[in-house]
mmCIF file of the N, C-alpha and C atoms, coordinates in Angstrom:
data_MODEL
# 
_entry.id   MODEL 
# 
loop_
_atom_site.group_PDB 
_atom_site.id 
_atom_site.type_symbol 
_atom_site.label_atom_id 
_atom_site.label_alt_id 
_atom_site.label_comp_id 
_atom_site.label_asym_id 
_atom_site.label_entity_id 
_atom_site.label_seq_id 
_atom_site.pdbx_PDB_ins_code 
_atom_site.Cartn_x 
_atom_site.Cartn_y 
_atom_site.Cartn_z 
_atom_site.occupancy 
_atom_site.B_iso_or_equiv 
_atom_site.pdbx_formal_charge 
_atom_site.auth_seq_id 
_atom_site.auth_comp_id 
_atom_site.auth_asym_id 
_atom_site.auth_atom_id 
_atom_site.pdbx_PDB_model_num 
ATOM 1   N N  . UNK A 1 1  ? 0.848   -1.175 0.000  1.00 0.00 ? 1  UNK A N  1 
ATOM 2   C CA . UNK A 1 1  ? 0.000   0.000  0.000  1.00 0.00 ? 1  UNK A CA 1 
ATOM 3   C C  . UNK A 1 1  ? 0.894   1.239  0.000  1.00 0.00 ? 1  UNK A C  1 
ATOM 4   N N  . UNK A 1 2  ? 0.516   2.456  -1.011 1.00 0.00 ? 2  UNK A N  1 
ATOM 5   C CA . UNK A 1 2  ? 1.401   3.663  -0.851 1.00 0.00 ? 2  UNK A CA 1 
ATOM 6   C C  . UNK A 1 2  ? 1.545   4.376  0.128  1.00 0.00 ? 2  UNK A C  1 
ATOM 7   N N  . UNK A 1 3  ? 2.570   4.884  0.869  1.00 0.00 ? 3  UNK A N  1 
ATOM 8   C CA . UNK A 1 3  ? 2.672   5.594  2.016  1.00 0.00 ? 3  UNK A CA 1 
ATOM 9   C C  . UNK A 1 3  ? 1.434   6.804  2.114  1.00 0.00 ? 3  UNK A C  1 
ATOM 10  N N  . UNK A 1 4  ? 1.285   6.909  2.999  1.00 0.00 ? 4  UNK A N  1 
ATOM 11  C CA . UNK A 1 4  ? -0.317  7.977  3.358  1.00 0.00 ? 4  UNK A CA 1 
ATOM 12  C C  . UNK A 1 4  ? -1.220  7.502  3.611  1.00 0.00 ? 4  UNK A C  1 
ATOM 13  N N  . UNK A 1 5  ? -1.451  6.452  2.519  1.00 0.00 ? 5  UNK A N  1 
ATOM 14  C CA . UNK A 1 5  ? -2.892  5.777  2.707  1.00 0.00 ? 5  UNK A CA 1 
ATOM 15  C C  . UNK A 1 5  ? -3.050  4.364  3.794  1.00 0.00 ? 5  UNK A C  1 
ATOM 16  N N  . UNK A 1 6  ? -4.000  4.926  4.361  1.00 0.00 ? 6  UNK A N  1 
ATOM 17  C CA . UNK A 1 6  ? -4.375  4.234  5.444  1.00 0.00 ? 6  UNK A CA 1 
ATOM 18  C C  . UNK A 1 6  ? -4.756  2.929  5.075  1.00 0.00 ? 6  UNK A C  1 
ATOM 19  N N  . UNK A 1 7  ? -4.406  1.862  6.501  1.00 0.00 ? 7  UNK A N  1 
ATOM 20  C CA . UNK A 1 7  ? -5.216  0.744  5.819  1.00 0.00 ? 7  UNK A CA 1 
ATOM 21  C C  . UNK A 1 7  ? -6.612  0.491  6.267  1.00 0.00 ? 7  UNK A C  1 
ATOM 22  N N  . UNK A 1 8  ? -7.689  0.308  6.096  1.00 0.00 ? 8  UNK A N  1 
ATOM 23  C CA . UNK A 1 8  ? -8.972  0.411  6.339  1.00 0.00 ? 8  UNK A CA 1 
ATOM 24  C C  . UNK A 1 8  ? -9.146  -0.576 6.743  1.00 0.00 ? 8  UNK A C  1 
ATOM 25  N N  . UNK A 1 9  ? -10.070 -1.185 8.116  1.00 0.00 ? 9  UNK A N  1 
ATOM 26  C CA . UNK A 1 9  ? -10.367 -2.525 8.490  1.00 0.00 ? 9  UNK A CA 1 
ATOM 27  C C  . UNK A 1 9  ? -12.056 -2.128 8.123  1.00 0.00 ? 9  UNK A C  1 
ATOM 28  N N  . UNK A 1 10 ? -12.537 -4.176 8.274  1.00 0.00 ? 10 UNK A N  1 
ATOM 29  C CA . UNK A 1 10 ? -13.128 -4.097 8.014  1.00 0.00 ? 10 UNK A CA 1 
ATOM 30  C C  . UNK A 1 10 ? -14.582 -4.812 8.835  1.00 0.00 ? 10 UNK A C  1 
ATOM 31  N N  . UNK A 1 11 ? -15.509 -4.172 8.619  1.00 0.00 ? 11 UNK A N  1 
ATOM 32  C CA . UNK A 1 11 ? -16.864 -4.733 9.941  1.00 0.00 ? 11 UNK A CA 1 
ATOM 33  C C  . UNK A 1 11 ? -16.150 -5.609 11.187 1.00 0.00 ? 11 UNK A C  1 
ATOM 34  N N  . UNK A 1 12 ? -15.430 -6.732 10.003 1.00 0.00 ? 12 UNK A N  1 
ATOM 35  C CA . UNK A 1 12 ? -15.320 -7.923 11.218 1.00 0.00 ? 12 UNK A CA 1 
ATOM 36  C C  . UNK A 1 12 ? -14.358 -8.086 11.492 1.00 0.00 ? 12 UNK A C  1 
ATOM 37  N N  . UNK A 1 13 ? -13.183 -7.221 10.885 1.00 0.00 ? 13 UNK A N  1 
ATOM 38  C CA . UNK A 1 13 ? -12.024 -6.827 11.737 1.00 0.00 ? 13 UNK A CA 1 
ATOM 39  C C  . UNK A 1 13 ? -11.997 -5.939 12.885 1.00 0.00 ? 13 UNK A C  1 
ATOM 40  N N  . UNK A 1 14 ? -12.701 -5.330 13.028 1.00 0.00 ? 14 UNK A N  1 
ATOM 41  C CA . UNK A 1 14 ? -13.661 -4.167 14.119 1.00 0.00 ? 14 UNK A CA 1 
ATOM 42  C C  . UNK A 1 14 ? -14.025 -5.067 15.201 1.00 0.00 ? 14 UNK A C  1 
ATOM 43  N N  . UNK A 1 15 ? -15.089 -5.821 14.687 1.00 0.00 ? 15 UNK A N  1 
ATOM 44  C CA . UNK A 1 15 ? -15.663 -6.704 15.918 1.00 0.00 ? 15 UNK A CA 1 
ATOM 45  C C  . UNK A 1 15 ? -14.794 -7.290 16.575 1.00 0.00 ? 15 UNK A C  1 
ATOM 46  N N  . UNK A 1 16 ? -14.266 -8.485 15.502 1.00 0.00 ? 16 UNK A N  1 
ATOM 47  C CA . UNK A 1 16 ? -12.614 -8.913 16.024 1.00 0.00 ? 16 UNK A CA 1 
ATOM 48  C C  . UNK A 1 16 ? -12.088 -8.499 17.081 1.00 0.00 ? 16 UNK A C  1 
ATOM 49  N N  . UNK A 1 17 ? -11.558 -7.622 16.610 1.00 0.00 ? 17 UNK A N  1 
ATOM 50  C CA . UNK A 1 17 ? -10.438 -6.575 17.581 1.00 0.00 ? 17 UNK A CA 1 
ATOM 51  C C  . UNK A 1 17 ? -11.482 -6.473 19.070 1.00 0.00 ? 17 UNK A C  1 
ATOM 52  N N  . UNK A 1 18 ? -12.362 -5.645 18.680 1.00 0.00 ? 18 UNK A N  1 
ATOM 53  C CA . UNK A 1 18 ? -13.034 -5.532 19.892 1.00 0.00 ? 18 UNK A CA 1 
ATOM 54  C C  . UNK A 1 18 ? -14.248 -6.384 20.613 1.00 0.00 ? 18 UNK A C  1 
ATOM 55  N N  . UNK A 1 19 ? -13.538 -7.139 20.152 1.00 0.00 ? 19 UNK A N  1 
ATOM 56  C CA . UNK A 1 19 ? -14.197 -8.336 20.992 1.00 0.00 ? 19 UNK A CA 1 
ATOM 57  C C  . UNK A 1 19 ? -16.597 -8.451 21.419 1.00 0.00 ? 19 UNK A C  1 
ATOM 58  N N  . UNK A 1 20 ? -16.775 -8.042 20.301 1.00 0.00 ? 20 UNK A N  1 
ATOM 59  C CA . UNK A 1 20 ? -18.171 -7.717 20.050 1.00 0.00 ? 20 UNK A CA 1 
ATOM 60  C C  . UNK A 1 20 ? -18.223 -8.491 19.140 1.00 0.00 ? 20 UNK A C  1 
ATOM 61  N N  . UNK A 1 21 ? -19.831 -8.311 18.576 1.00 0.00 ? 21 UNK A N  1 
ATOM 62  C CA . UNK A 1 21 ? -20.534 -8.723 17.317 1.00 0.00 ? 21 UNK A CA 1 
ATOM 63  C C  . UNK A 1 21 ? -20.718 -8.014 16.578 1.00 0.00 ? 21 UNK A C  1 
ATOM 64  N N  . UNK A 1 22 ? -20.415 -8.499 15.351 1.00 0.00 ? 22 UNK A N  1 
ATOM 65  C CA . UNK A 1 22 ? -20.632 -7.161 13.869 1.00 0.00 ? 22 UNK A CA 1 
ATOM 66  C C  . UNK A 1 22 ? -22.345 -7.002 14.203 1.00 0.00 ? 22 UNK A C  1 
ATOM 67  N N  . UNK A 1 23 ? -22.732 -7.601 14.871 1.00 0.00 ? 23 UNK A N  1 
ATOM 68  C CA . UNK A 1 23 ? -24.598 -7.173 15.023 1.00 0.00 ? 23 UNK A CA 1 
ATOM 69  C C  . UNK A 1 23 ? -24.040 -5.115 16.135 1.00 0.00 ? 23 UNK A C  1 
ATOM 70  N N  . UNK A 1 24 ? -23.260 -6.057 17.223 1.00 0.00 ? 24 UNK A N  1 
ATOM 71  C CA . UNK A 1 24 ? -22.973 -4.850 17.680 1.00 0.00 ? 24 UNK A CA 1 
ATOM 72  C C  . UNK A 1 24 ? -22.345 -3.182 17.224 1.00 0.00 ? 24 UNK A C  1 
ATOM 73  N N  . UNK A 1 25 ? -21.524 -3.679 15.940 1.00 0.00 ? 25 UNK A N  1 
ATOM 74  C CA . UNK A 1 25 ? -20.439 -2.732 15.509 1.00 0.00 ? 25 UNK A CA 1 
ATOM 75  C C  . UNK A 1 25 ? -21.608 -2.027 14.390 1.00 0.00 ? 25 UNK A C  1 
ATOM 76  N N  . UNK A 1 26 ? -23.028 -2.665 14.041 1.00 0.00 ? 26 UNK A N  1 
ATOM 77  C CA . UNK A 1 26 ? -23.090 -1.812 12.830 1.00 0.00 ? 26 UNK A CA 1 
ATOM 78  C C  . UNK A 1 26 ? -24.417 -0.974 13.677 1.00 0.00 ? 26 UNK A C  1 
ATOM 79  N N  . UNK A 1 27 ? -24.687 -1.548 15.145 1.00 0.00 ? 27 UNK A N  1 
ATOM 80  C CA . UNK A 1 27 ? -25.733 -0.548 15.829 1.00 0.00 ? 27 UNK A CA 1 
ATOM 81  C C  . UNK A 1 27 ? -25.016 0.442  16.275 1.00 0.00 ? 27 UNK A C  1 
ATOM 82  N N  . UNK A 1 28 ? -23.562 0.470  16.538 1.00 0.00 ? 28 UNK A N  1 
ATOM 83  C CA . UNK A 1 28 ? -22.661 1.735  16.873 1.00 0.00 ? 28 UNK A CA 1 
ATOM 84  C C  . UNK A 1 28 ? -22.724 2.171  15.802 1.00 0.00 ? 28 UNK A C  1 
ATOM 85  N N  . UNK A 1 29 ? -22.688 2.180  14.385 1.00 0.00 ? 29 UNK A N  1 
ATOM 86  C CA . UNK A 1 29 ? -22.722 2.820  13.425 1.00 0.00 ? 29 UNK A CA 1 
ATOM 87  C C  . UNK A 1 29 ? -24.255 3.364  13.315 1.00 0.00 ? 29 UNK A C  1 
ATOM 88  N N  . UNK A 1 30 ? -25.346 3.089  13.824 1.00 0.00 ? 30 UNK A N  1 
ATOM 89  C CA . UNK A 1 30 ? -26.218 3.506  13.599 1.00 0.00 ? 30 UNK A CA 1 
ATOM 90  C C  . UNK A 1 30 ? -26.909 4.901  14.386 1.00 0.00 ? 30 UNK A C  1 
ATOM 91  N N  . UNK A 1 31 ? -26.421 4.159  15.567 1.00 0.00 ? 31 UNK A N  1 
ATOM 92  C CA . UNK A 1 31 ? -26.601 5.463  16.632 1.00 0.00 ? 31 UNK A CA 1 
ATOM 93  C C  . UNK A 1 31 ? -25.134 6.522  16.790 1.00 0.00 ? 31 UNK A C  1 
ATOM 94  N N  . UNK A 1 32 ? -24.665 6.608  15.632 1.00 0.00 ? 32 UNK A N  1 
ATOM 95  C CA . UNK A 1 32 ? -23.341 7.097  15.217 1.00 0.00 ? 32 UNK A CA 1 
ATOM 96  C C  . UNK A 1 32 ? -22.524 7.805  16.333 1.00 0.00 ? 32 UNK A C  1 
ATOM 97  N N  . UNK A 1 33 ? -22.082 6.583  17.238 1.00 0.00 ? 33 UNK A N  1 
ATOM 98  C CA . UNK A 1 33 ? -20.808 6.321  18.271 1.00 0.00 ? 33 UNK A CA 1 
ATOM 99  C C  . UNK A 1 33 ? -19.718 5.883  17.280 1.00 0.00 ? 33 UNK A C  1 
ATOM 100 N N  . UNK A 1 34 ? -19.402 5.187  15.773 1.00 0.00 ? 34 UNK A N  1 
ATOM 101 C CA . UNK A 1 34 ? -18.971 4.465  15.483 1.00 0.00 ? 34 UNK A CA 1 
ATOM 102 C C  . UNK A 1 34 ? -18.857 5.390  13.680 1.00 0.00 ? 34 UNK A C  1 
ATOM 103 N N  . UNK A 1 35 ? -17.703 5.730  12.971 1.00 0.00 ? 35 UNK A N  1 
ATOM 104 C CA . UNK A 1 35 ? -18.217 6.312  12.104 1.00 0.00 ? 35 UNK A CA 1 
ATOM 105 C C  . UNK A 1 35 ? -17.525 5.479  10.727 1.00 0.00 ? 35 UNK A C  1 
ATOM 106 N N  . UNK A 1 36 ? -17.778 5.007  9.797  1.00 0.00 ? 36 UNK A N  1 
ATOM 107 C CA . UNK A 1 36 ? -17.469 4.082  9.117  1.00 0.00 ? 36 UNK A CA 1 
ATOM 108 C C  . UNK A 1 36 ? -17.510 5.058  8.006  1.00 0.00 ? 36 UNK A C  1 
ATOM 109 N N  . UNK A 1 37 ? -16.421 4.372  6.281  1.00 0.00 ? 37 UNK A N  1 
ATOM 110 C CA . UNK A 1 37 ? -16.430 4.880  5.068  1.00 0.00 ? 37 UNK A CA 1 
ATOM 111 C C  . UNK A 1 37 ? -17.010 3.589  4.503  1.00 0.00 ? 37 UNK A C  1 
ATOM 112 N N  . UNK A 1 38 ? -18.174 4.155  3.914  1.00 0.00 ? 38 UNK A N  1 
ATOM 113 C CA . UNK A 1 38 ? -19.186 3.248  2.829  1.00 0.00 ? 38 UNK A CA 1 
ATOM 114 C C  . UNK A 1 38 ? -18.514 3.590  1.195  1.00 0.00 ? 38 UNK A C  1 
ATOM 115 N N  . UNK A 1 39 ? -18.130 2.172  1.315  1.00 0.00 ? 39 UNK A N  1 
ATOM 116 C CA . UNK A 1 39 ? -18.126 1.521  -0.206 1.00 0.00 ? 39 UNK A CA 1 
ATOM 117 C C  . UNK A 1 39 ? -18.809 0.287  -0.800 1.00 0.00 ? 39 UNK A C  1 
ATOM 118 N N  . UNK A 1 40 ? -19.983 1.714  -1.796 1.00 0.00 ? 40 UNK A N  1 
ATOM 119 C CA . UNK A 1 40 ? -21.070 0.486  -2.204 1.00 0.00 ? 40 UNK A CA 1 
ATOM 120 C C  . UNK A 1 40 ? -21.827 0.007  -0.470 1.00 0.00 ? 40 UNK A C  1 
ATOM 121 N N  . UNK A 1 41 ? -22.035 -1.271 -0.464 1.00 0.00 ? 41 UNK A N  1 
ATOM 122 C CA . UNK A 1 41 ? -22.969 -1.319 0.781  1.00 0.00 ? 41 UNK A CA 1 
ATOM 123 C C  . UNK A 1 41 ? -21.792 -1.931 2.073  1.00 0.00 ? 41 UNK A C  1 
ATOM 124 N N  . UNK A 1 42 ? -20.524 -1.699 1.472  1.00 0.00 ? 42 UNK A N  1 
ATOM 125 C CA . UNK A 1 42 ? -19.452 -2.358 2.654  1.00 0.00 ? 42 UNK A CA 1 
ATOM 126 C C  . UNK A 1 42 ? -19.234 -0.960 3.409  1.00 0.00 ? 42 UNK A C  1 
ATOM 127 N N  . UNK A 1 43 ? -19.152 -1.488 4.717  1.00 0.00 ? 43 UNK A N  1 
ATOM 128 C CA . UNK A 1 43 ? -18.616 -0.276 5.960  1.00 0.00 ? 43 UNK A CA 1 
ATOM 129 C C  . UNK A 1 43 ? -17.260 -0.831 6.129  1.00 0.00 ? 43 UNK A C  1 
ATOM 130 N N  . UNK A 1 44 ? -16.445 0.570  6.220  1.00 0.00 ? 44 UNK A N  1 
ATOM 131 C CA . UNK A 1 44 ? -14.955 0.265  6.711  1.00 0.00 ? 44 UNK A CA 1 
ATOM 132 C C  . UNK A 1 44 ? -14.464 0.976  7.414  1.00 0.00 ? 44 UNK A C  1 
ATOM 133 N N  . UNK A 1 45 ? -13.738 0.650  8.153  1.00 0.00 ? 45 UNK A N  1 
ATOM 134 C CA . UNK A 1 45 ? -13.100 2.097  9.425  1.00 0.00 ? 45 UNK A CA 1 
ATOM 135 C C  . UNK A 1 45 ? -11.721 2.218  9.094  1.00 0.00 ? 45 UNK A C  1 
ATOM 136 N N  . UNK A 1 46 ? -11.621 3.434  9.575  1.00 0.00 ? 46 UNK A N  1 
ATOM 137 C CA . UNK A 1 46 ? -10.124 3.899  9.599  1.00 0.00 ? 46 UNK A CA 1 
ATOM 138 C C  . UNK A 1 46 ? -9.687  3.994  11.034 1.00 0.00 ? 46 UNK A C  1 
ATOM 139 N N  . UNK A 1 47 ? -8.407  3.538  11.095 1.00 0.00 ? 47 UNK A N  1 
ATOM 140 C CA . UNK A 1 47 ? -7.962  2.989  12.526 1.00 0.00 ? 47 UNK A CA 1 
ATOM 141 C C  . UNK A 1 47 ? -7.552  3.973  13.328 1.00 0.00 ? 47 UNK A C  1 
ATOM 142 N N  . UNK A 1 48 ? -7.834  5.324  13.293 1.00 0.00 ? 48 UNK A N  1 
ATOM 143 C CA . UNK A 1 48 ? -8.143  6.198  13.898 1.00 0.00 ? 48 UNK A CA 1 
ATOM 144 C C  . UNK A 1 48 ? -9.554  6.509  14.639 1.00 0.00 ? 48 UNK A C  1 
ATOM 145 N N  . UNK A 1 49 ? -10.688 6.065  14.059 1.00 0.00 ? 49 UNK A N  1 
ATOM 146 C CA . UNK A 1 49 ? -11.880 6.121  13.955 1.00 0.00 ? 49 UNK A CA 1 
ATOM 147 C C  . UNK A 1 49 ? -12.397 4.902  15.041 1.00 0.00 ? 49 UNK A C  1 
ATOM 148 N N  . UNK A 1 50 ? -11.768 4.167  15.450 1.00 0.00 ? 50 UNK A N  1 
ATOM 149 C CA . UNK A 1 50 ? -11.668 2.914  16.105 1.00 0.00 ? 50 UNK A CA 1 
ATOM 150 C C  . UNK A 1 50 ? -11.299 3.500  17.464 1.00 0.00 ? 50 UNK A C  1 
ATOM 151 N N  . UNK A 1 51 ? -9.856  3.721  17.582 1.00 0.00 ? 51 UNK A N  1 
ATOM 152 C CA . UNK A 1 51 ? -9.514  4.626  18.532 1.00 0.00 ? 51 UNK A CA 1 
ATOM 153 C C  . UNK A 1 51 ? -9.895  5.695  19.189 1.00 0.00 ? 51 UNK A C  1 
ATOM 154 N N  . UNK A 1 52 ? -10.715 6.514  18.379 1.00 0.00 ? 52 UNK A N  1 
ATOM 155 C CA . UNK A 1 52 ? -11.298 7.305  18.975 1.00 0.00 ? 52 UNK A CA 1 
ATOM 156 C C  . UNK A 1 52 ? -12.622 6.594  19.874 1.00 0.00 ? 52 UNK A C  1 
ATOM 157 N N  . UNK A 1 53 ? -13.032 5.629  19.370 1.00 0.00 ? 53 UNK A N  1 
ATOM 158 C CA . UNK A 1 53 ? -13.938 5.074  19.869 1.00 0.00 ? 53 UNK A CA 1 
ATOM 159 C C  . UNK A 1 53 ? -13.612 4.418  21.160 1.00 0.00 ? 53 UNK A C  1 
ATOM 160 N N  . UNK A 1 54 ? -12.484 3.772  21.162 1.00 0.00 ? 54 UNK A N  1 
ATOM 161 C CA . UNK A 1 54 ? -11.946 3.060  22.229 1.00 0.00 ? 54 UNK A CA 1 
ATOM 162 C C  . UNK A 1 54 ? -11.695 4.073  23.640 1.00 0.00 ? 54 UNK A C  1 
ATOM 163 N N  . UNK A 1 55 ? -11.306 5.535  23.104 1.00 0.00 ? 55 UNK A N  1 
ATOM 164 C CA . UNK A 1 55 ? -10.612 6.669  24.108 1.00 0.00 ? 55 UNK A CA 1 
ATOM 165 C C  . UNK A 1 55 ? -12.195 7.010  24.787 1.00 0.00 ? 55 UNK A C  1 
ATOM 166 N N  . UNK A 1 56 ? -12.896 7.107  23.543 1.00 0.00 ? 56 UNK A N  1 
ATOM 167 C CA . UNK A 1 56 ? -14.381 8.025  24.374 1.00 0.00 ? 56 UNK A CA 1 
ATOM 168 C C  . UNK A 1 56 ? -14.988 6.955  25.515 1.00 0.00 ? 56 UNK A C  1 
ATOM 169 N N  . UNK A 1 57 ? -15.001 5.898  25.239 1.00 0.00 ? 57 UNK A N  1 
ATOM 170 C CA . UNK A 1 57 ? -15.464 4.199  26.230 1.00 0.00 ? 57 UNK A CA 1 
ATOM 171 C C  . UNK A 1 57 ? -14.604 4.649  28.002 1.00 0.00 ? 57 UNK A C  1 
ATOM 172 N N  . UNK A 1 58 ? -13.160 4.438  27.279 1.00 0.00 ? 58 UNK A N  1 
ATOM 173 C CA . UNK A 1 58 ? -12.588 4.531  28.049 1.00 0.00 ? 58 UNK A CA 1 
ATOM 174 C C  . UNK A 1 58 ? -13.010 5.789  29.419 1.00 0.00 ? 58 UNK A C  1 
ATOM 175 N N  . UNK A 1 59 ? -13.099 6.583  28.996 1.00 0.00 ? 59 UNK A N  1 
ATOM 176 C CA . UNK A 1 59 ? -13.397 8.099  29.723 1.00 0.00 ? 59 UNK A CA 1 
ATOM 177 C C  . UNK A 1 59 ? -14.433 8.305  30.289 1.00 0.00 ? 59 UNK A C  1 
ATOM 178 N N  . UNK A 1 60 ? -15.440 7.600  29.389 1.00 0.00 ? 60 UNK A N  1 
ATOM 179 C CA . UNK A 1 60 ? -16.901 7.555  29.597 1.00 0.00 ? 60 UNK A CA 1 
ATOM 180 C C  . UNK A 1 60 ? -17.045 6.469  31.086 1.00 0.00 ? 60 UNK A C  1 
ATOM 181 N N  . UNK A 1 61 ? -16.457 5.324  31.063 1.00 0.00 ? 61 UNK A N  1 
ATOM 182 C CA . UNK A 1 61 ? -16.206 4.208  32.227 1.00 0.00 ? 61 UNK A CA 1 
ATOM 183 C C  . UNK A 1 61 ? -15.696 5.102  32.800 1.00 0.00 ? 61 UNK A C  1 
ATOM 184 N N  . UNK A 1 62 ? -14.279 5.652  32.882 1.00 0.00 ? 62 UNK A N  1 
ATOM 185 C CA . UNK A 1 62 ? -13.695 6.349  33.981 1.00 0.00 ? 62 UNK A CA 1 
ATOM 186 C C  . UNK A 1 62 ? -14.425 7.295  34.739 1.00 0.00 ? 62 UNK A C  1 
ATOM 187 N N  . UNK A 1 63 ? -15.195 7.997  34.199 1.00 0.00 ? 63 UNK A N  1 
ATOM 188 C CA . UNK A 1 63 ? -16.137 8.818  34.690 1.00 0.00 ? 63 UNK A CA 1 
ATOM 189 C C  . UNK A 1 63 ? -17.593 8.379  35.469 1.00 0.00 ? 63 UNK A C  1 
ATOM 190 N N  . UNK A 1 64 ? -17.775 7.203  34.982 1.00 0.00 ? 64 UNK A N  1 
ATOM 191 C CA . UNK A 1 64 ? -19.109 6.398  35.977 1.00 0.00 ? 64 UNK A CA 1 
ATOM 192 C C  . UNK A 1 64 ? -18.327 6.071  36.843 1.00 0.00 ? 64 UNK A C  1 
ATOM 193 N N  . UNK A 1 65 ? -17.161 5.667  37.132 1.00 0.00 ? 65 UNK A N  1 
ATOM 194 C CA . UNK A 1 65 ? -15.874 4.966  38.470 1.00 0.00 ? 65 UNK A CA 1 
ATOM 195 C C  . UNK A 1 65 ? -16.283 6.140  39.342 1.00 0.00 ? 65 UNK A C  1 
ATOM 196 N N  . UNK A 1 66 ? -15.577 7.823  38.799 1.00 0.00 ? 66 UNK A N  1 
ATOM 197 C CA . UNK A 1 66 ? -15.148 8.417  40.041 1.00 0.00 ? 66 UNK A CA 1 
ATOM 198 C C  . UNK A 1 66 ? -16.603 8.689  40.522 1.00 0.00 ? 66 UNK A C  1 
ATOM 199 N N  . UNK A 1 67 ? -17.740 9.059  40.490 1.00 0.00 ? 67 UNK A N  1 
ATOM 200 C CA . UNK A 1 67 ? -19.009 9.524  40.581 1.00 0.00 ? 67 UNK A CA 1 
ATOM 201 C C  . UNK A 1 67 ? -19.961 8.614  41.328 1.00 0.00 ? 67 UNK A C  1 
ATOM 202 N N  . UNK A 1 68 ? -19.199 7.107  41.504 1.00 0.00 ? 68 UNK A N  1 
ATOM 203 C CA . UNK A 1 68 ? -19.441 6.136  42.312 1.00 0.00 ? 68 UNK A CA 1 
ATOM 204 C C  . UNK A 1 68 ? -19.434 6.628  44.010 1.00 0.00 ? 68 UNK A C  1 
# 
């Protein structure tokens, strides 16, 4: 792949990784927590887009902890 361009994962490399169900990963895309590039009817993320997802979880938990 040419330098710059990202590599794009895909639905069920998403789930994969994060240990969910692509049932789960495409209702995050729906209630748009989750923001995917549509090609044709395939969703794909950019692994930034993942991460961000992972940081907001993260913060979001940390924040129900201290408020305990």
């Amino acid at each position: 792949m040419p330098d710059g361009v990202p590599q794009l994962l895909t639905l069920m490399e998403v789930a994969t990784a994060m240990r969910v169900s692509p049932h789960t990963i495409r209702s995050w895309v729906r209630k748009g927590r989750l923001r995917p590039l549509r090609l044709s009817r395939r969703l794909l993320f950019h692994p930034d887009e993942v991460t961000r997802l992972l940081v907001s979880a993260s913060v979001t938990s940390a924040e129900e902890v201290s408020t305990r």
